[in-house]
VEXDREN-2710 file (C-alpha; in Angstrom, 1 decimal):
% VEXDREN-2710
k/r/px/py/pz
1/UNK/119.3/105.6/113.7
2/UNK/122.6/103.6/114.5
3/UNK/121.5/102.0/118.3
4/UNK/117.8/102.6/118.2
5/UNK/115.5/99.7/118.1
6/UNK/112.9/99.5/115.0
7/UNK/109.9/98.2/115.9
8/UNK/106.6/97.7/113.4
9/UNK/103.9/99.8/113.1
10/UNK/101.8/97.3/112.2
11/UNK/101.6/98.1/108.6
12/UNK/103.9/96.5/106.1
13/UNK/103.7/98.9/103.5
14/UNK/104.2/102.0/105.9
15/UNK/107.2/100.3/107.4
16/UNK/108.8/99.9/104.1
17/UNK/108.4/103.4/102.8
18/UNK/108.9/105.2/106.3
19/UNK/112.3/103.0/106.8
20/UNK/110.4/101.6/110.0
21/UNK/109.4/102.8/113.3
22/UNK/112.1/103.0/115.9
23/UNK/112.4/103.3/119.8
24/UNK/111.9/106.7/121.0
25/UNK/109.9/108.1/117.6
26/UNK/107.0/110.7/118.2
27/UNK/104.4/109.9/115.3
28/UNK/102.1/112.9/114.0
29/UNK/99.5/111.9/112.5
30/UNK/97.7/115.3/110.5
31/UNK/94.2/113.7/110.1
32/UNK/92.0/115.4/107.4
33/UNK/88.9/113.6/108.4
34/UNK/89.4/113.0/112.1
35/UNK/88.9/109.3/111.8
36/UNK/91.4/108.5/108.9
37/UNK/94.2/107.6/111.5
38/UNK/92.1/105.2/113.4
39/UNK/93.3/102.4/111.0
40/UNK/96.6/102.7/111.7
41/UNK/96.2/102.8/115.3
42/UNK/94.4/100.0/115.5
43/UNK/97.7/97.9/113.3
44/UNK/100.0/100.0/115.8
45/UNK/98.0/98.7/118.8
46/UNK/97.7/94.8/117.6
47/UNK/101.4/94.5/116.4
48/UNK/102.5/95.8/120.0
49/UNK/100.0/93.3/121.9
50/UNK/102.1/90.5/118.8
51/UNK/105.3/91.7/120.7
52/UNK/103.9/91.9/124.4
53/UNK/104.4/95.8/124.8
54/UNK/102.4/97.7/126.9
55/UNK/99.8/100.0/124.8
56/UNK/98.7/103.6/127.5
57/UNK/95.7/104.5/125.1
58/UNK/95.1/108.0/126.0
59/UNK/91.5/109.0/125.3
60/UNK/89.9/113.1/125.7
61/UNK/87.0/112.7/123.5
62/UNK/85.2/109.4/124.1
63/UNK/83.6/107.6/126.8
64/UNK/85.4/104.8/127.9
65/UNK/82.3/102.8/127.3
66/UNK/82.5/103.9/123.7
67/UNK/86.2/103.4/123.1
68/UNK/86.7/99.7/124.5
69/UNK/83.4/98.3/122.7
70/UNK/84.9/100.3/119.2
71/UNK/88.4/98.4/120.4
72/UNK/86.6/95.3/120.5
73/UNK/89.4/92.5/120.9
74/UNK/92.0/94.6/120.7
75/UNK/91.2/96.0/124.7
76/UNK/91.3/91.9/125.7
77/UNK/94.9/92.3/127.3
78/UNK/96.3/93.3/130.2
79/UNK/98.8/94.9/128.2
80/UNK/96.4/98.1/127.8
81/UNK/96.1/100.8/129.6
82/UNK/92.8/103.3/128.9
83/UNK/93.9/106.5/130.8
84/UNK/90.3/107.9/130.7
85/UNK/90.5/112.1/130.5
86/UNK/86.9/112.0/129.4
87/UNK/84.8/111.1/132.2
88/UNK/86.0/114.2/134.5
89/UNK/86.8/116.2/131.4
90/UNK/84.3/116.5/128.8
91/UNK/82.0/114.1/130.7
92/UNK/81.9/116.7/133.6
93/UNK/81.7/113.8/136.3
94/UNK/78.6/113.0/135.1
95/UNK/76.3/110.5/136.5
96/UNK/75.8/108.8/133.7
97/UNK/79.4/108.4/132.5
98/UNK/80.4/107.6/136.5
99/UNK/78.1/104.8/136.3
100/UNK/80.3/102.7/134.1
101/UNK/82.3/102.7/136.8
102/UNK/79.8/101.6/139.1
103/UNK/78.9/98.9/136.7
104/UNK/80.6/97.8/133.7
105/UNK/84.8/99.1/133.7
106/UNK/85.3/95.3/136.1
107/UNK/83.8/93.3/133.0
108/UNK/86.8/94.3/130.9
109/UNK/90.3/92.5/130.9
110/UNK/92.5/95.7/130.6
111/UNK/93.4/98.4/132.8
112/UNK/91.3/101.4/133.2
113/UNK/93.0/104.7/134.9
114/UNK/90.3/107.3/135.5
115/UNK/91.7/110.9/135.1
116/UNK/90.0/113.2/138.0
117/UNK/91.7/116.2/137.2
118/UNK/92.2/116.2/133.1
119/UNK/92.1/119.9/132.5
120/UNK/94.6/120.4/135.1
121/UNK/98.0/119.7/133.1
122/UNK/99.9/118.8/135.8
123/UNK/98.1/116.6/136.9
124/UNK/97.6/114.9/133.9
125/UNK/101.7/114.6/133.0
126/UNK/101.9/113.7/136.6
127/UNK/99.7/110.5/135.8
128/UNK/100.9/110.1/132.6
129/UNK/104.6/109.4/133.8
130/UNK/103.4/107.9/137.3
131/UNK/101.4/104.8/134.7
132/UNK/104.3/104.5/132.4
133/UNK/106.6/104.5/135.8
134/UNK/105.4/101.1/136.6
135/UNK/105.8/99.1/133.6
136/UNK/109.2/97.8/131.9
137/UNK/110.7/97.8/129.2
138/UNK/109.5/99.2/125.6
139/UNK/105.8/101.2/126.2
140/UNK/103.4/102.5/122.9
141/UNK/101.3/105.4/123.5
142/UNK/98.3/106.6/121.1
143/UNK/97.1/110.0/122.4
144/UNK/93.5/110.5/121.1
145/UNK/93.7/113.3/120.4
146/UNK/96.0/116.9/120.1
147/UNK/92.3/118.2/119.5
148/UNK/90.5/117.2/122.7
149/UNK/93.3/118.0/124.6
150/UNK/93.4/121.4/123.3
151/UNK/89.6/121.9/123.6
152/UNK/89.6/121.1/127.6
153/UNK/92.8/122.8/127.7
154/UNK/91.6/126.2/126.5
155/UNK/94.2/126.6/123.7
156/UNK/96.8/126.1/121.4
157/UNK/99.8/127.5/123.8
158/UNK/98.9/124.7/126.7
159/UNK/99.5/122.4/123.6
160/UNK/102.4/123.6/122.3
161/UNK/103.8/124.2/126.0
162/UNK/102.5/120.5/127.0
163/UNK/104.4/118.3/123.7
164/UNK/107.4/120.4/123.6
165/UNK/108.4/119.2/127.2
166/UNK/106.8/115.9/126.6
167/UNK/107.7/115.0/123.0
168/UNK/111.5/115.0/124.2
169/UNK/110.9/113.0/127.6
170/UNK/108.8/110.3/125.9
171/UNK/111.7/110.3/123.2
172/UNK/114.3/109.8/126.2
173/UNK/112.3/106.8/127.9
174/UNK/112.5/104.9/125.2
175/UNK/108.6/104.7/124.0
176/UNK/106.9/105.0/120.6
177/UNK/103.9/107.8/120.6
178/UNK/101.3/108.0/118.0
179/UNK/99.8/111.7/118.1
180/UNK/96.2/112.1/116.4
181/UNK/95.8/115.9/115.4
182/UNK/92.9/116.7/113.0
183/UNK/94.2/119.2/110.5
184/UNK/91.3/121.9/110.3
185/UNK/90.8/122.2/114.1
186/UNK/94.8/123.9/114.5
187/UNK/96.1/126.7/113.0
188/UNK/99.3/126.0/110.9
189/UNK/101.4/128.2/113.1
190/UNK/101.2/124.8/115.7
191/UNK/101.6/121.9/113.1
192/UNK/104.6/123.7/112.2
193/UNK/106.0/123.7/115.7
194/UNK/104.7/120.3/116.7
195/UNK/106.1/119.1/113.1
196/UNK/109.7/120.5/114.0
197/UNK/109.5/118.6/117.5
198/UNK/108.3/115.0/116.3
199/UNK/110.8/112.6/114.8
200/UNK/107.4/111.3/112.6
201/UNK/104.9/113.4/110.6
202/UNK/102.3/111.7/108.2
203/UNK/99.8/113.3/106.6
204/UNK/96.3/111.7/106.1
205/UNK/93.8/113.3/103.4
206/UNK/90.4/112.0/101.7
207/UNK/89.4/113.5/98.2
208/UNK/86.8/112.1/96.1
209/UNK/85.9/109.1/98.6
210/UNK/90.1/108.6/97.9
211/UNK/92.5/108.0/100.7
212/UNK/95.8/108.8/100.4
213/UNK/99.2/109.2/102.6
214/UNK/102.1/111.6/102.7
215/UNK/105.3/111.2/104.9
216/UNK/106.5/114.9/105.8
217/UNK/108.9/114.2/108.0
218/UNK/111.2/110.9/109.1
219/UNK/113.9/112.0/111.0
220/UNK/117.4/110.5/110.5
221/UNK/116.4/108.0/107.7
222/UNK/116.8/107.7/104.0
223/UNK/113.3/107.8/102.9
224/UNK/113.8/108.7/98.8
225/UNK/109.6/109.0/98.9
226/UNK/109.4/111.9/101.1
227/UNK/106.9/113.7/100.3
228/UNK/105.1/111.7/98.0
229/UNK/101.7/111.1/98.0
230/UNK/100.5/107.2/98.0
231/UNK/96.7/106.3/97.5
232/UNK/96.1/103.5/100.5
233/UNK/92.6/101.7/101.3
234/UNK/91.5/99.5/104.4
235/UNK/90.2/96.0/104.9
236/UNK/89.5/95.2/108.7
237/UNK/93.1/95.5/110.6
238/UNK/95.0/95.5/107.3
239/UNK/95.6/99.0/105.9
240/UNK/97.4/98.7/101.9
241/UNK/99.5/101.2/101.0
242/UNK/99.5/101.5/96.6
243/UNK/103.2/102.0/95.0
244/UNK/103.3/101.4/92.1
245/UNK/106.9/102.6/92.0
246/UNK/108.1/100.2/94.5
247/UNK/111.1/97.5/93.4
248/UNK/111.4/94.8/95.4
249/UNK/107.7/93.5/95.2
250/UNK/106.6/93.9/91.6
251/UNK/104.8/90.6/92.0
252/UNK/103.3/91.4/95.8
253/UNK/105.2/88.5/97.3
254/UNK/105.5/90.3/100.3
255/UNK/102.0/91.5/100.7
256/UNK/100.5/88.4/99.8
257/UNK/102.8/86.6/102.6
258/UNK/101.5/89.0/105.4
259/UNK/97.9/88.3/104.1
260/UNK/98.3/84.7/104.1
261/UNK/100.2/84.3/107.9
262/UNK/97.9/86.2/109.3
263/UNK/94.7/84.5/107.9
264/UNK/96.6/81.2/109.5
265/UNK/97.2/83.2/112.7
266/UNK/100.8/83.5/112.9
267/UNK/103.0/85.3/113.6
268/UNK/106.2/86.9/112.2
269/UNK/108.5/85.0/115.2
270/UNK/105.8/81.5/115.0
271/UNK/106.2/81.4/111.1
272/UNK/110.1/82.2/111.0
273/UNK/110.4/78.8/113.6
274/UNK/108.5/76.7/111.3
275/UNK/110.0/77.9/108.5
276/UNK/113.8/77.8/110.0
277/UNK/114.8/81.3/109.6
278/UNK/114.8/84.4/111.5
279/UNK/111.6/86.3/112.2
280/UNK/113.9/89.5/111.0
281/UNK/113.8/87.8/107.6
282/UNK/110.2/87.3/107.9
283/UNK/109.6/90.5/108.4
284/UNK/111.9/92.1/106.0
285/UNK/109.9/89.5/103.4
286/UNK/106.8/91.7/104.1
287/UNK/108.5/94.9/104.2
288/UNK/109.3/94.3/100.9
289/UNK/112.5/94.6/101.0
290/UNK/114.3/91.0/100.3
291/UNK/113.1/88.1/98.3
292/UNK/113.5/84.9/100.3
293/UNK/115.4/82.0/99.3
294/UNK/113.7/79.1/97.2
295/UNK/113.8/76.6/100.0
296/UNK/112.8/79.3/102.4
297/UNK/110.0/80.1/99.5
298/UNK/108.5/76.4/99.8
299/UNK/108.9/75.7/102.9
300/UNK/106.2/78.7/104.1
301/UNK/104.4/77.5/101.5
302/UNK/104.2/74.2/102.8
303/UNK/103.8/75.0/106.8
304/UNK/100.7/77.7/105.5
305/UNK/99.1/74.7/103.0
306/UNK/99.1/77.1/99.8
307/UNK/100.6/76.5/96.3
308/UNK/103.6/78.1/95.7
309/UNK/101.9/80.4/93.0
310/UNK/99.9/81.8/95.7
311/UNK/102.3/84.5/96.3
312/UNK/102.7/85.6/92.8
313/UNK/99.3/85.3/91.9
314/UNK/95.9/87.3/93.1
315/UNK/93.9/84.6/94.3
316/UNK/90.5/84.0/92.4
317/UNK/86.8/83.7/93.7
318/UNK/86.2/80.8/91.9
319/UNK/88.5/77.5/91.9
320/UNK/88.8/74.8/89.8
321/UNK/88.2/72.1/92.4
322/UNK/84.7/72.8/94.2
323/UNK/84.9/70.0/97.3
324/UNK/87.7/70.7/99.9
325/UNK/88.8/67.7/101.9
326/UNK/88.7/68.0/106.1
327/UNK/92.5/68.0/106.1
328/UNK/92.4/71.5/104.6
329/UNK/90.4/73.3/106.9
330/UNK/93.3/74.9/108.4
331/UNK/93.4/75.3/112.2
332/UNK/93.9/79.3/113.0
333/UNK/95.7/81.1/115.9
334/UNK/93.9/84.3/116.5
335/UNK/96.5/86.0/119.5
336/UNK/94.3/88.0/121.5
337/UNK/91.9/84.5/122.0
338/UNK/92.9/81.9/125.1
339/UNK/95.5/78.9/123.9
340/UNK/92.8/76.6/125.6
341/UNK/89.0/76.3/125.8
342/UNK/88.7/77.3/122.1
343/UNK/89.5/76.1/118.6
344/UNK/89.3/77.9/115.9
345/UNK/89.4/76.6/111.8
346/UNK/89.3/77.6/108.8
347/UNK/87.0/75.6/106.3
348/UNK/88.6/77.2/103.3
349/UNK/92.1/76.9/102.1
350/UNK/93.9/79.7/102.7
351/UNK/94.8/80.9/99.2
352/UNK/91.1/80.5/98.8
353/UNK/88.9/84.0/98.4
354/UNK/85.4/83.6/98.9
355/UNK/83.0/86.2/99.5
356/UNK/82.2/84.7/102.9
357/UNK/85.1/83.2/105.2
358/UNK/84.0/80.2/106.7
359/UNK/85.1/79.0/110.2
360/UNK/84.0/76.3/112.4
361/UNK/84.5/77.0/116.5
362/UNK/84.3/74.9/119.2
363/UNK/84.3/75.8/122.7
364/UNK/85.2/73.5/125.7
365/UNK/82.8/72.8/128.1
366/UNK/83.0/75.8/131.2
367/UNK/85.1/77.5/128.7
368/UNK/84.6/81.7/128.8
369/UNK/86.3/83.4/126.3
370/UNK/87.0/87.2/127.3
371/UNK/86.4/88.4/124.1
372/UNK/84.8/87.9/120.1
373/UNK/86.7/85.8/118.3
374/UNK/87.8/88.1/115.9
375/UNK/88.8/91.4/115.4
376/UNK/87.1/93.0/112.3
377/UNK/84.6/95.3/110.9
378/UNK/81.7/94.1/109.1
379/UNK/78.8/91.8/109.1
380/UNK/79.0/87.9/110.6
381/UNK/76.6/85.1/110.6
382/UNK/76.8/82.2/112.8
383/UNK/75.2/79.1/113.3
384/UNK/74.7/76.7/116.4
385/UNK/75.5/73.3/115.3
386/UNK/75.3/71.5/119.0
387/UNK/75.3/72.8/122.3
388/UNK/74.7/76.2/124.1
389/UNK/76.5/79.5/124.2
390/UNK/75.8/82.7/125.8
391/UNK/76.8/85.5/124.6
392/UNK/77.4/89.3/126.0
393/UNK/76.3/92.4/123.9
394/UNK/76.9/95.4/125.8
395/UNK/74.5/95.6/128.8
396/UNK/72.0/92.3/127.2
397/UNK/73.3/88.9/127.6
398/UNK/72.0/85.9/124.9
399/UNK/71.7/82.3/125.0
400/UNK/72.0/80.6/121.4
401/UNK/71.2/76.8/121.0
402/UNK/71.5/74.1/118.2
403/UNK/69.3/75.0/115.8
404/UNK/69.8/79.0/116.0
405/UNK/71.5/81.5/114.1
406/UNK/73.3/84.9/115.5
407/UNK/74.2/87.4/113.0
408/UNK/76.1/90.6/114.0
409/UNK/76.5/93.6/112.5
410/UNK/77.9/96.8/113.9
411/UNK/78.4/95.4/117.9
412/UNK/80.5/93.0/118.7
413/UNK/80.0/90.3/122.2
414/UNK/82.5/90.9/124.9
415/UNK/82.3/87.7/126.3
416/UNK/81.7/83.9/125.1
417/UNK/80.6/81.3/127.6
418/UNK/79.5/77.2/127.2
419/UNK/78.2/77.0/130.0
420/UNK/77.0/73.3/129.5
421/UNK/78.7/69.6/130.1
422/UNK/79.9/69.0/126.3
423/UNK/81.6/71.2/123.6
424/UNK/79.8/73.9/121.9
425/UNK/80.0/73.5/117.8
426/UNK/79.3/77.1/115.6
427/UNK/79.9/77.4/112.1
428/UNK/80.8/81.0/111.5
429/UNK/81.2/82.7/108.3
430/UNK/82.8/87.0/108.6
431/UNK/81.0/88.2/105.0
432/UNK/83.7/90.1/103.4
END
């Protein structure tokens, strides 16, 4: 790969066993479950918006209504693109599908390209190079998914036709494509000839309620694991990735880093500053595949406000000292939020692991923020301490005051607004 650009995936641990992602790569995913590769898309999608790259998200099987709000945050950048090939493919120009259109596609903050003509594959690679035409530099594509298309297509010879002249081209404009193909729905006569084409292929599989992950293929790299299967799990936007085999982080320094940087909202290039190296260090830290130096070593641990044994040592549920001072509520960068109108801290230190991860957020007065404030899955309680918000939930806008509680589950807000003359206070704890 002498020349090529490597770029993350988003995923520490899959970086370190692929050998890393690099300009021009055509990534297969070979879901077993049809939503196992939805994890690392996400990670793909958040650690481009980290570098500014352009994400086209190409979409055949959902409702654009239904694939921004699943998004959540990570649709709150200009940097996407949805090319929608549902609405006038699968959606049949439907009234009810147009009507986001209508109504709703101006509330969000990234671009939405509506396909007329999806089942027409011209027409669609005509679109599909006219959007990536007009944006620079590096460009990420997640095609969702081999299956839809080859459902509106009418069969597996329009796919194998459409990626063997597109697999090449994206190849030779210098992107990075994730393809999600779900492994039951195509005969093995086109994996093999999609497998032969891509530079990637990864194999996803659940048995027993057990995820694990095989690398098939990783063209032009040393990757001594081919093959082999690793067990991996999923927390939010962090997938882990289980070696037990692996050298360089017997303790989990590098895992632990990545945990902590990104609980303080950092990062790779922001924490490399701070720490006075290179963010290629930092990241190769992560990857697992150098130790930092000593004075490297405490000086993250000073700019993150953790104990030096915090990245050799799990950290516990329970700590010795039960009353944490003001000066360690940590103040948090969350990327995809605006760098004014909103502050966000954490009340916990960060090598701290409660149950429930408290946060207190303050608004500015005529502050609205595009989006939640954080990009997760699971329940969230939060409580008004002073002042108003107003909050939108799909089609239903809410007003919360001091004094009330909002608790979220499965839907997220798309917008945040304090609308009033002095800041809004919450106290917000994400229930792990």
């Amino acid at each position: 790969m002498t020349g090529k650009l490597r770029v993350p995936s988003g995923v520490g641990d899959l970086d370190r066993i692929l050998g890393g992602l690099y300009i021009g790569d055509n990534v297969v995913w070979y879901d077993d479950a049809g939503s196992l590769a939805t994890a690392f898309c996400h990670c793909f999608i958040q650690a481009a918006q980290r570098e500014g790259t352009p994400v086209v998200y190409v979409s055949f099987d959902r409702s654009p209504r239904n694939l921004l709000e699943k998004l959540g945050p990570l649709v709150a950048d200009d940097c996407f693109i949805l090319m929608d090939c549902f609405t006038h493919g699968k959606g049949a120009g439907s009234a009810t599908f147009l009507k986001f259109y209508r109504e709703d596609a101006w509330r969000w903050p990234c671009r939405i390209e509506p396909i007329e003509q999806p089942a027409d594959v011209d027409h669609f690679m005509e679109r599909l190079y006219g959007i990536h035409g007009e944006l620079a530099g590096t460009v990420n594509f997640v095609f969702e998914s081999i299956t839809g298309m080859q459902e509106l297509w009418g069969g597996e010879e329009a796919i194998s036709r459409f990626y063997s002249h597109s697999c090449p081209r994206l190849y030779e404009l210098n992107t990075v494509a994730y393809w999600i193909m779900e492994k039951k729905a195509h005969s093995p006569r086109l994996r093999a000839q999609i497998n032969q084409i891509a530079q990637v292929a990864v194999d996803l599989s659940i048995k027993r309620g057990t995820t694990s992950l095989t690398v098939l293929k990783a063209e032009d790299r040393d990757v001594p694991n081919l093959g082999k299967s690793f067990t991996y799990w999923t927390d939010g936007l962090t997938v882990n990735i289980n070696d037990e085999g692996k050298g360089a982080d017997r303790v989990g320094l590098g895992t632990r880093l990545r945990k902590l940087r990104t609980k303080r909202g950092l990062s790779q290039s922001e924490l490399a500053r701070l720490v006075g190296v290179t963010p290629s260090s930092i990241s190769q830290v992560e990857s697992n595949l150098i130790y930092p130096s000593i004075p490297a070593l405490l000086k993250m641990a000073e700019v993150l406000d953790v104990d030096v044994s915090a990245f050799f040592m799990e950290p516990t549920r329970t700590r010795r000292r039960p009353v944490f001072s003001e000066s360690q509520a940590a103040a948090v960068r969350l990327p995809h939020l605006p760098n004014e109108g909103v502050s966000v801290r954490l009340l916990t230190p960060l090598d701290c692991n409660p149950r429930g991860e408290p946060y207190l957020i303050e608004i500015e007065p005529k502050t609205t923020v595009p989006c939640h404030f954080f990009m997760r899955k699971g329940d969230e309680v939060g409580y008004v301490l002073s002042g108003t918000v107003v909050f939108q939930m799909e089609t239903d806008r809410y007003t919360a005051s001091a004094g009330d509680v909002i608790y979220l589950n499965s839907s997220i807000p798309t917008e945040w607004r304090n609308l009033g003359e002095g800041p809004a206070r919450l106290l917000w704890i994400n229930i792990c």
